[in-house]
C-alpha positions in Angstrom: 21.5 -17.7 -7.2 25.0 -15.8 -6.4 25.0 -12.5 -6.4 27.3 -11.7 -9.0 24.6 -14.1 -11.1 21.7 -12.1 -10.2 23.9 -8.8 -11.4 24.6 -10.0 -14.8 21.1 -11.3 -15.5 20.1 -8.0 -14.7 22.3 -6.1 -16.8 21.9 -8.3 -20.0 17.6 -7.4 -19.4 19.2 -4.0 -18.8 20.9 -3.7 -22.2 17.8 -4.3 -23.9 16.0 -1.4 -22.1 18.5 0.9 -22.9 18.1 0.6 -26.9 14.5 0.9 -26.0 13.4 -2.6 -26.6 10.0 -3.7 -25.5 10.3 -5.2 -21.9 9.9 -9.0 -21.2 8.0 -8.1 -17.9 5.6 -6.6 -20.5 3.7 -10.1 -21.0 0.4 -8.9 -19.1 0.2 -5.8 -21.3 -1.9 -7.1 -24.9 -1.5 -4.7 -28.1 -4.6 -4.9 -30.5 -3.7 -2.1 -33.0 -4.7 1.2 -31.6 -5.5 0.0 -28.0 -4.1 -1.9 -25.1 -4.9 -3.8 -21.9 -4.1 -5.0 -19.1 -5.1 -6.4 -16.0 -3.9 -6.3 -11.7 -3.6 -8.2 -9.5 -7.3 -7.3 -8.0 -8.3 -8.8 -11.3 -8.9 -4.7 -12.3 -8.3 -3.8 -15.7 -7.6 -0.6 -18.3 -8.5 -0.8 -21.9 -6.9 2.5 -23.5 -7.0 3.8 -27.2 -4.9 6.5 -28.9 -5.1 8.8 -31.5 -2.4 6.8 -33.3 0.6 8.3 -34.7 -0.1 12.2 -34.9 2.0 12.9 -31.8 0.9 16.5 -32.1 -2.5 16.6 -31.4 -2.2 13.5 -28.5 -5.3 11.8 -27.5 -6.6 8.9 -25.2 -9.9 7.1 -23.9 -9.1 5.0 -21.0 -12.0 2.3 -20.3 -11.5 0.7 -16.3 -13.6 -2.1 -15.3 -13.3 -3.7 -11.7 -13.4 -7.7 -11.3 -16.1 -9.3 -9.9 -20.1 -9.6 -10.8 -21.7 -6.4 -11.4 -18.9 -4.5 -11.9 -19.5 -1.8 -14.9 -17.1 0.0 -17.0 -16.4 3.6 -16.7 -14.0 6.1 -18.7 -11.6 9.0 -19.2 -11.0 11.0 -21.9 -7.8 12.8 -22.2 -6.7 15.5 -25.0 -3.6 17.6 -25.6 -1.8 20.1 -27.5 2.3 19.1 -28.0 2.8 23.0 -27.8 0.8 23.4 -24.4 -1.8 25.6 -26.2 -4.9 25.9 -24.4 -7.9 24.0 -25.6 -11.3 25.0 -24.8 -14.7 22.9 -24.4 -14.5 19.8 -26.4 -17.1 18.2 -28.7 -17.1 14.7 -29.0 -18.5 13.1 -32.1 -19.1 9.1 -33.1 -22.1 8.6 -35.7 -24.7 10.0 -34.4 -23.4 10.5 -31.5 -22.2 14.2 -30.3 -21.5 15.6 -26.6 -20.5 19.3 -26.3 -18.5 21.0 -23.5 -16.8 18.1 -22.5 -13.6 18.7 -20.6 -10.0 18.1 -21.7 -9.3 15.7 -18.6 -13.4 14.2 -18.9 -14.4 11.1 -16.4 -17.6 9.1 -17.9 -19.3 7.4 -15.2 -21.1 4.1 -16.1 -23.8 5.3 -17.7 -22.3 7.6 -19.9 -19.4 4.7 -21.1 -22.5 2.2 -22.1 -23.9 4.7 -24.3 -20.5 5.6 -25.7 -19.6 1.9 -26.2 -22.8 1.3 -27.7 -21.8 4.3 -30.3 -18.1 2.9 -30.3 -18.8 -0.6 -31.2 -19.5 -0.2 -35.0 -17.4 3.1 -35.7 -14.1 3.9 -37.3 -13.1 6.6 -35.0 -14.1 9.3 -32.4 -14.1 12.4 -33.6 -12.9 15.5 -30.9 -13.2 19.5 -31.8 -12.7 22.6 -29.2 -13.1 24.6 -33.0 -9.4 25.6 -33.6 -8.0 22.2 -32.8 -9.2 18.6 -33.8 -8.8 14.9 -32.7 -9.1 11.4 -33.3 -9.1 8.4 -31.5 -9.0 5.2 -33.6 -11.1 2.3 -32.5 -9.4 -0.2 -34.6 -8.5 -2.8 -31.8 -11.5 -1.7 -29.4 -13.4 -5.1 -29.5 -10.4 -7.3 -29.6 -9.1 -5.4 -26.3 -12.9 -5.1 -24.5 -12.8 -9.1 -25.5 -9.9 -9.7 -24.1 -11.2 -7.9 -20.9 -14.2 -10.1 -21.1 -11.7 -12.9 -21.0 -9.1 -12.3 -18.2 -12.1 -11.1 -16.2 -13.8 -14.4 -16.7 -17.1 -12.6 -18.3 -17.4 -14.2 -21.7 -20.5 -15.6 -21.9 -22.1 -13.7 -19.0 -25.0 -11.2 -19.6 -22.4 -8.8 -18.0 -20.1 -9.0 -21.2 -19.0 -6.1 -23.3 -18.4 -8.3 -26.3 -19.5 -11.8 -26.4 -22.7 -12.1 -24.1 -24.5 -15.3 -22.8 -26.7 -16.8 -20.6 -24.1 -17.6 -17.8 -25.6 -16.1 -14.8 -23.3 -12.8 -13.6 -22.6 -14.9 -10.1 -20.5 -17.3 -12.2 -18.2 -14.3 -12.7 -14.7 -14.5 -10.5 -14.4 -12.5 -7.3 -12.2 -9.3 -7.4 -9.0 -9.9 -5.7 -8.3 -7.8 -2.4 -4.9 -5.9 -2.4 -2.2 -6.8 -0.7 -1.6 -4.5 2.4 1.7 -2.5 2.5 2.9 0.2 4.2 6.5 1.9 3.8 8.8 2.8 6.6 9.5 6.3 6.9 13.5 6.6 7.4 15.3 8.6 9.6 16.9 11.8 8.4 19.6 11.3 6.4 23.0 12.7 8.2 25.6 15.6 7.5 28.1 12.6 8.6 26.8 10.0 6.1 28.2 11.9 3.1 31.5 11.0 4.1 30.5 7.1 3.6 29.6 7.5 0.5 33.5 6.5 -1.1 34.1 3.9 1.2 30.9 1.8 0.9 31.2 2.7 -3.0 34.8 0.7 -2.8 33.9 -2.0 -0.4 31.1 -2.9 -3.0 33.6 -2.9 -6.2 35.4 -5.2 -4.6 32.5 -7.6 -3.5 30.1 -6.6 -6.2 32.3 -5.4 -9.3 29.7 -6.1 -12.2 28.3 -2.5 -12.1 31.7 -1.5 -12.2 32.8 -3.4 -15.0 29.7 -2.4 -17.0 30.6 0.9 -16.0 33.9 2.3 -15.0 34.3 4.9 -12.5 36.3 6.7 -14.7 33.2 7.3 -17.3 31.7 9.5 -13.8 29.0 7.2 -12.8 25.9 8.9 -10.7 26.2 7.3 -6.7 24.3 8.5 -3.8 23.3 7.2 -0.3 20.0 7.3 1.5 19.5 6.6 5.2 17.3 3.6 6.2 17.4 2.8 9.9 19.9 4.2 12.7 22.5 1.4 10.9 21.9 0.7 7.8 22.0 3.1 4.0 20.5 2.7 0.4 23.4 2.8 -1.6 22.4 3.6 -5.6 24.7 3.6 -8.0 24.8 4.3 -12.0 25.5 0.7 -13.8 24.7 1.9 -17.6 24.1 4.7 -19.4 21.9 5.5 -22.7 20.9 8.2 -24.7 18.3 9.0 -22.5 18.0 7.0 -19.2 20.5 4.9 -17.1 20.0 1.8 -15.0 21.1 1.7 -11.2 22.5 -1.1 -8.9 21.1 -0.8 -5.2 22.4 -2.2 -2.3 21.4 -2.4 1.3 24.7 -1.3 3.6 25.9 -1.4 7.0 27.0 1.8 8.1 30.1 0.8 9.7 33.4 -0.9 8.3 33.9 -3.7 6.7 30.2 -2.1 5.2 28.7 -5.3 4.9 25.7 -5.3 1.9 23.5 -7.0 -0.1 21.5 -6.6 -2.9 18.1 -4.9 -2.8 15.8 -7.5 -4.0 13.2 -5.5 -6.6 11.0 -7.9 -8.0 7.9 -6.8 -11.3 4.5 -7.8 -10.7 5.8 -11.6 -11.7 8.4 -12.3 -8.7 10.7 -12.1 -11.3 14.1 -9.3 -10.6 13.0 -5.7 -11.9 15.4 -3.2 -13.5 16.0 -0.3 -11.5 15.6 2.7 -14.2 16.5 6.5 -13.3 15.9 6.1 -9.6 14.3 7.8 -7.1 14.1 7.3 -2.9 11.6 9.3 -0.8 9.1 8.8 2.4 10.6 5.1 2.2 9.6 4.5 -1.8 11.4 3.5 -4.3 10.7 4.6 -7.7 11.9 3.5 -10.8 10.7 4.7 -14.7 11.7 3.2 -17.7 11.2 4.8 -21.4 10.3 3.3 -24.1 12.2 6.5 -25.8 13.4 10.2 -25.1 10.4 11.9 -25.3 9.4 9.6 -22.3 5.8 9.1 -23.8 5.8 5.4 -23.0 7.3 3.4 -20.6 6.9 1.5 -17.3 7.2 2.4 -13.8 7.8 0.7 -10.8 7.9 1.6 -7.3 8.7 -0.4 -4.2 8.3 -0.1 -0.3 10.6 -0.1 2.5 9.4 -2.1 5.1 12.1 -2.0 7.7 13.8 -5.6 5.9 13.2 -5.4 2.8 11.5 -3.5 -0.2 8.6 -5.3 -1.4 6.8 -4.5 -5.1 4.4 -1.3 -3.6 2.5 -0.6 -7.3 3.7 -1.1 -11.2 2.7 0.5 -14.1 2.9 -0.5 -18.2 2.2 2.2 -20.8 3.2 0.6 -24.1 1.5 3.2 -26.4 3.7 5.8 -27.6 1.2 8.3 -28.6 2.7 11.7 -27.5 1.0 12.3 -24.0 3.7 13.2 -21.5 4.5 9.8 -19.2 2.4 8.1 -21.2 -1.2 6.4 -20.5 -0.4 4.0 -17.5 -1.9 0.6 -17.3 -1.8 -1.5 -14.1 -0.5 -4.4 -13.5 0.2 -4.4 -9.6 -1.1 -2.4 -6.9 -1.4 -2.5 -3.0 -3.3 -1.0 -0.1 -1.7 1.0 2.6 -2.3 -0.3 6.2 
């Protein structure tokens, strides 16, 4: 695909981000009313619920199971105040059911989530307290998401199962995946000299790259900036469209010297598939990119991607569809590597 092609594909997917549409690379993320999933590419996967829509008194139980037999579920609880206030020792109440001094960041390990599941599984809601301050966390959702845990995992049927148990032995249950090994280059300082570049490898591209241009003038003061990758070659970013609350970002990898040949950084999602590159960020050879869903930037998805002296290759990415109030959202993972 030309160049130019690959450009306008990207800003049309682009468009859509911008008036904070739901993002096609979102198809491994599953909505059940008040809770999501999703799975990795280790075959590791997050169920999380929310407190729904009281954005005030934001709440989350995060449920991570690893692929493979005898894998178990574990948990984290999460509760916050919109105002910052402090929050002291939480109880946490479902039926008959009650834990005192629990933390406001709380890890369950897995014997503490079975007993909570088994007090989750026919309940409305959990119910959290510090005295001053209460929570909920709706559970409408939880056994269509664990199910579909079950499912992508390749449990159902298994005595392992959350939801639907059987007498499949645990061994028939799919191996977890091993993570792809990746380590970033770390770049060279960047140089006093190399801000100089910046306005002529920013024309040189207009002319053999205009789309960002034509999506957005230079007149409307688009955001530009280089970043040194080897001894002879830069990250050149620049801003291709602007929202209310985030832009997208064209990046290019440049020759340092005239005619300043480039081409364009290859940033593929968890899919192969090209990536937008949302409100950028370049450091330690990573590059980061986050997406919101809206201003408030409770929800949204994150990518980052490493250097690797050629090329930047998909490093980790991140889906958290549920807009529920907590600051970055609830991240669930869909890609994720292992440093060599």
């Amino acid at each position: 695909m030309a160049c130019h092609e690959r450009m306008i594909m990207k800003r049309l997917a682009i468009a859509a981000l911008l008036l904070a549409l739901p993002w096609a690379a979102r198809a491994k993320v599953y909505e059940f009313q008040n809770w999501a999933i999703a799975c990795d590419n280790t075959r590791h996967c997050t169920a999380n619920g929310s407190q729904g829509g009281d954005i005030d008194h934001p709440a989350s139980l995060q449920l991570d199971r690893d692929g493979g037999p005898g894998a178990r579920l574990t948990g984290h609880l999460q509760a916050l105040l919109a105002d910052d206030g402090k929050i002291g020792p939480l109880t946490l109440s479902i039926g008959t059911l009650n834990w005192k001094r629990l933390a406001e960041n709380q890890d369950f390990d897995a014997a503490q989530t079975a007993e909570l599941l088994a007090a989750m599984r026919d309940a409305d809601a959990i119910a959290l307290s510090d005295g001053p301050h209460e929570w909920s966390i709706a559970l409408s959702g939880l056994k269509a998401a664990l199910l579909k845990m079950d499912d992508l995992q390749g449990r159902v049927g298994t005595s392992g199962a959350l939801i639907k148990k059987g007498g499949k032995p645990e061994s028939s249950v799919p191996p977890a995946k091993p993570a792809p090994l990746l380590r970033p280059i770390e770049p060279p300082p960047y140089r006093d000299s190399d801000q100089a570049l910046l306005q002529p490898i920013l024309q040189a591209l207009s002319k053999t790259d205009p789309e960002c241009w034509n999506e957005m003038p230079d007149a409307e003061n688009p955001e530009a900036n280089l970043s040194r990758l080897n001894a002879h070659q830069l990250l050149a970013m620049r801003e291709c469209s602007r929202g209310a609350y985030q832009s997208s970002y064209a990046a290019w990898i440049v020759e340092d010297k005239p005619p300043y040949r480039a081409e364009q950084a290859a940033l593929s999602d968890e899919d192969g598939q090209d990536a937008p590159l949302m409100n950028p960020a370049f450091e330690h050879g990573v590059l980061s990119g986050y997406g919101k869903l809206r201003g408030i930037g409770d929800c949204g998805d994150s990518y980052s991607w490493a250097w690797t002296g050629r090329e930047f290759k998909l490093m980790s990415a991140e889906k958290a569809p549920q807009c529920s109030g907590i600051p970055g959202g609830v991240p669930l993972r869909v890609w994720t590597t292992r440093r060599k």
